[in-house]
C-alpha positions in Angstrom: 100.2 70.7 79.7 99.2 73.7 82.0 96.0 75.6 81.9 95.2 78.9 82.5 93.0 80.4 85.3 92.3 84.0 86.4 90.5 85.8 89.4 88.5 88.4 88.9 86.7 91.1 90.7 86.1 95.0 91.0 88.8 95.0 93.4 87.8 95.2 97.3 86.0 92.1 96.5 88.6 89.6 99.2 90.6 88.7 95.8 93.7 89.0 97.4 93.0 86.3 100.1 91.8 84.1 97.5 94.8 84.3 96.1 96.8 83.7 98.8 94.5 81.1 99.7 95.4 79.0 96.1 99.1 80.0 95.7 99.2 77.9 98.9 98.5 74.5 96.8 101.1 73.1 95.3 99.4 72.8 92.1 99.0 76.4 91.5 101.5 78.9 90.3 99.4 82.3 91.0 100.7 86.0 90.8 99.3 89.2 92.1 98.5 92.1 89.5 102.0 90.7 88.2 100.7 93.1 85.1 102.5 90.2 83.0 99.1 89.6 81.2 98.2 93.3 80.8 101.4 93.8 79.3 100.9 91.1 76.6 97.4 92.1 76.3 98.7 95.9 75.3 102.0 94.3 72.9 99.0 92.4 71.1 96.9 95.4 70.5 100.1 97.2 69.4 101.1 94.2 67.1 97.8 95.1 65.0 97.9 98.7 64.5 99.6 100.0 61.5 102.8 102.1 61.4 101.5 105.7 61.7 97.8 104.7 63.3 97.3 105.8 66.7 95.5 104.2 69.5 95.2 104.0 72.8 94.8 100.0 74.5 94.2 99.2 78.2 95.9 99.1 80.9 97.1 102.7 79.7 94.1 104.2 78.2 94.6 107.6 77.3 98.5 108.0 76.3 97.7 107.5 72.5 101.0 105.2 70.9 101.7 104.6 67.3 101.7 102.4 65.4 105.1 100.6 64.0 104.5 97.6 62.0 103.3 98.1 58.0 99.8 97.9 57.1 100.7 94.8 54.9 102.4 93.2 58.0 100.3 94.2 60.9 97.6 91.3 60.3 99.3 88.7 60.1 101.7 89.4 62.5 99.2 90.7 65.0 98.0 86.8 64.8 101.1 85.4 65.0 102.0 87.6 68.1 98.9 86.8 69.9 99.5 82.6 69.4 103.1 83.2 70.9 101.9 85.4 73.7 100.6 82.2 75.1 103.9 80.2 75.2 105.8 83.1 76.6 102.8 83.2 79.9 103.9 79.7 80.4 107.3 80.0 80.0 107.4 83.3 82.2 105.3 80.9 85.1 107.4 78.1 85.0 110.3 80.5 85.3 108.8 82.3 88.2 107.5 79.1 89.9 110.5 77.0 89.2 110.6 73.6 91.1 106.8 73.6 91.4 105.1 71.2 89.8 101.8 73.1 88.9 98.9 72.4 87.1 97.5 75.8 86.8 98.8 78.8 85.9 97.3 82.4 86.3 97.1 86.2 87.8 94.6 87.7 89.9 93.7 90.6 87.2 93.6 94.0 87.1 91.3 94.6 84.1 88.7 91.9 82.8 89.4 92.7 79.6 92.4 91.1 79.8 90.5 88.3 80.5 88.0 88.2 77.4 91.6 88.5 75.4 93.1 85.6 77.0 89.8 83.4 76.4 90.4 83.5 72.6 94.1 82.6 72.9 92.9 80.0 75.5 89.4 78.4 74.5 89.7 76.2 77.7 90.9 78.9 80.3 88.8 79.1 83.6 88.4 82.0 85.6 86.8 82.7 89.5 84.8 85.8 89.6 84.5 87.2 92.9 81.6 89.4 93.8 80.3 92.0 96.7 77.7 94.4 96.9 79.0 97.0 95.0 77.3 99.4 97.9 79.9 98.4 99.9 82.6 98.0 97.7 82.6 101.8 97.5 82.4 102.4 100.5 85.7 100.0 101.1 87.2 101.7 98.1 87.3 105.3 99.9 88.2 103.9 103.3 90.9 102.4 101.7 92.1 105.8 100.4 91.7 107.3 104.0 93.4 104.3 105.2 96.5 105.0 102.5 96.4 108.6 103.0 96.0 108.9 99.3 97.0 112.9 98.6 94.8 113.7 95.5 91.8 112.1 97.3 90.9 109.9 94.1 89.9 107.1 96.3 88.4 108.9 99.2 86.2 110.8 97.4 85.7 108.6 94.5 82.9 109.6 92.6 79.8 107.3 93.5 78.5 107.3 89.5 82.2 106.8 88.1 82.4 103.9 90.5 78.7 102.7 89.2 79.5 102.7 85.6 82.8 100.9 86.3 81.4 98.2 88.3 78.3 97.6 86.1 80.9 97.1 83.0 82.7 94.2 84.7 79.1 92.2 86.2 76.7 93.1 83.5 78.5 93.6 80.6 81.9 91.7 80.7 81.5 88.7 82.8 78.3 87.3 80.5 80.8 86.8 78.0 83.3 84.7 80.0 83.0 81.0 79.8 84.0 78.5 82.2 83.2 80.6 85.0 83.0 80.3 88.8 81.4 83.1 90.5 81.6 83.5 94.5 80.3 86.0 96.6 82.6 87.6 99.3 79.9 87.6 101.8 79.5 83.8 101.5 83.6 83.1 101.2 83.5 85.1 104.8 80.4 82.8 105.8 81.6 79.6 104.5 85.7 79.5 103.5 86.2 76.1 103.4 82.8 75.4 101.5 83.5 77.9 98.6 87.3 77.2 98.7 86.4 73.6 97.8 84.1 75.1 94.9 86.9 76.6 93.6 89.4 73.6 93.8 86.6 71.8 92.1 86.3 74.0 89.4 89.7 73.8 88.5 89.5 70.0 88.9 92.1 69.7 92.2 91.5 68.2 95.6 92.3 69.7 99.0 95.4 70.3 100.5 97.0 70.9 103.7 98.1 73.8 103.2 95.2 75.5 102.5 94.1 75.0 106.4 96.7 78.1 107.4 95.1 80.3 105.0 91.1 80.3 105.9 91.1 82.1 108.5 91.0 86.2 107.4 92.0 87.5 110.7 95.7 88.1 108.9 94.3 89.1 105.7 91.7 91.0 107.3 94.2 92.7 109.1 96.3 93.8 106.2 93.6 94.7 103.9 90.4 95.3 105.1 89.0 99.0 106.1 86.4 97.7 109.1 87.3 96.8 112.4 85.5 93.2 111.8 85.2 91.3 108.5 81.1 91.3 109.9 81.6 95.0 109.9 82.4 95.0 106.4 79.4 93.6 105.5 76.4 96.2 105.1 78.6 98.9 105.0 76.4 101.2 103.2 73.6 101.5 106.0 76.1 103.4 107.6 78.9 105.1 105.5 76.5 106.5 102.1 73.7 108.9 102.3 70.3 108.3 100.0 71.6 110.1 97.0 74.4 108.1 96.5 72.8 105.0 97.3 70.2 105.7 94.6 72.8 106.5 92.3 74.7 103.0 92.3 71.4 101.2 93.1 70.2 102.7 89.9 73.2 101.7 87.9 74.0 98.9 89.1 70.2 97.8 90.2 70.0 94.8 87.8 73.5 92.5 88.3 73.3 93.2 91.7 70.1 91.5 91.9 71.0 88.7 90.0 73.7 88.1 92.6 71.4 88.5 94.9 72.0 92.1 96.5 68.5 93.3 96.7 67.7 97.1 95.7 66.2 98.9 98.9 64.6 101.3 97.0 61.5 102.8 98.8 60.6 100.2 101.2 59.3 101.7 104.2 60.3 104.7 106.9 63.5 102.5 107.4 64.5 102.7 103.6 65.8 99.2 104.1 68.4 99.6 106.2 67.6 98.1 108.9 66.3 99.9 112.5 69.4 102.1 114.2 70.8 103.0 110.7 71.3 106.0 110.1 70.4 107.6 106.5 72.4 110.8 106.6 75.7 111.0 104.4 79.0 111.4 106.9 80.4 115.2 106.6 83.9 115.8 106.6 84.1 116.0 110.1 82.7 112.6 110.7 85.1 109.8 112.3 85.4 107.0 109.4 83.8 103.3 110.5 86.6 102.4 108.9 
């Protein structure tokens, strides 16, 4: 029978090429925010609410649905929905992935509550976390808004304490509760690819193959989705692209994963402020050129 797996992350985390990097072994059948999940994970929530009972259930918090099924009914059928949900993932991969003969089956998620819903339908589900310095993730998450030309500016000018709040919720108060987990660290996966791409295959119990050799390299990926010129540019981001009070906001916030994952808070060490000697402290203005 096929297990489940899911990769996780706050999103500009290098998810995407670890994705392509396992839907290139055969034993994998792997989809990209395929929103397949999400959209069981919102049919169960709607299963359980009684007819005239609103509620509002990720992925589309905020637009308030009611209710359909009786109070009498809603319980048990709420349960029953959520043990079938898991037959129609599998039947909906090995659809998908017909021909393949995989071993694993998953999505790189949107939403890690998705995933804490999938771990009681699935006891024995694994997941890969992938983590980054959350300084840099926002500074990646508004180049990548400049670099989309997104018109209401949410991502270019993405709040710094929205941002905070959000990532701290996935490292600090979600991902404790996940079992049979794998956490890897962008900055090492850009180090060491084939080191933490074999930590991954191990975790899900599968040896190396061949094909994976094409996919190491992240010049491609790089090229496609990253917002520096260098992947070593996009590491240590923040000395550059965030001024102090920012960087005191989401080292505040976030001040105690990041440590645990071994991100150390700069706080007030020294006439440098911890970023290093040429780094300049002073937020961009508008008429700044982007690092990119």
């Amino acid at each position: 029978m096929e297990r489940h797996f899911s990769i996780l992350g706050s999103g500009r985390c290098g998810s995407t090429w670890v994705h392509e990097i396992l839907l290139s072994h055969p034993a994998v059948a792997l989809t990209n925010e395929g929103g397949v999940i999400a959209f069981l994970h919102f049919a169960a929530n709607m299963a359980g609410l009684p007819r005239f009972q609103r509620g509002s259930f990720a992925p589309i918090e905020g637009h308030p649905v009611q209710g359909i099924v009786s109070k009498r009914a809603s319980g048990a059928f709420a349960e029953i929905f959520s043990r079938h949900a898991l037959q129609m993932c599998r039947e909906f991969y090995r659809t998908t992935f017909r021909g393949r003969k995989f071993r694993w089956w998953g999505e790189k998620l949107l939403d890690l509550r998705m995933a804490l819903d999938l771990q009681r339908w699935m006891p024995d589900a694994h997941y890969v976390l992938l983590v980054r310095d959350p300084r840099d993730v926002l500074c990646s998450w508004r180049a990548h808004g400049r670099r989309r030309n997104d018109s209401q500016g949410r991502l270019e000018h993405l709040d710094a304490r929205v941002f905070a709040d959000s990532w701290r919720a996935i490292y600090e108060d979600g991902a404790p509760k996940l079992r049979n987990t794998l956490t890897v660290r962008y900055e090492d996966l850009l180090a060491k690819p084939r080191q933490k791409v074999k930590a991954i295959l191990d975790h899900l119990g599968l040896e190396w193959h061949e094909g994976i050799d094409a996919t190491l390299g992240p010049s491609a990926w790089f090229a496609e989705h990253g917002t520096s010129d260098t992947p070593h540019e996009s590491i240590g981001r923040w000395r550059r692209d965030l001024g102090d009070d920012e960087l005191a906001i989401v080292e505040e916030v976030c001040g105690a994963p990041m440590e645990r994952f071994g991100y150390p808070r700069i706080g007030s060490s020294g006439p440098e402020g911890g970023r290093g000697p040429g780094r300049s402290r002073r937020p961009r203005s508008d008429g700044d050129e982007p690092d990119g």
